[in-house]
C-alpha positions, 0 to 999 in steps of 0.5 A: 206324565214326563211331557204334559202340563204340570198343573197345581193343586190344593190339599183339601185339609184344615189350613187349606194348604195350596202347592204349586208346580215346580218345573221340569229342569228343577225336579231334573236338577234335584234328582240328579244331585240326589242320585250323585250324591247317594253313597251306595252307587257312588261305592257301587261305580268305584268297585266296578270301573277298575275292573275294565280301566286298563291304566297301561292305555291312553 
């Protein structure tokens, strides 16, 4: 699914509503800024890393 061809499709309803694909770089794209905007690992990655930064070392 991650390498093969994305392929449009139509949503069989009243209005007859046709979607089209959105390519890889852009779902990339909006997952990562969804994932750096989520406030729990943001919270989760603040209490963890000052445990192993030592600030006495370059």
């Amino acid at each position: 699914m991650i390498f093969g061809k994305r392929k449009s499709f139509v949503l069989k309803s009243d209005s007859n509503l046709e979607v089209s694909s959105t390519s890889a770089g852009r779902l990339f794209k909006e997952g990562l800024l969804t994932s750096l905007s989520n406030p729990k690992s943001i919270l989760f990655f603040m209490a963890v890393f000052p445990q192993f930064i030592d600030t006495e070392q370059a």
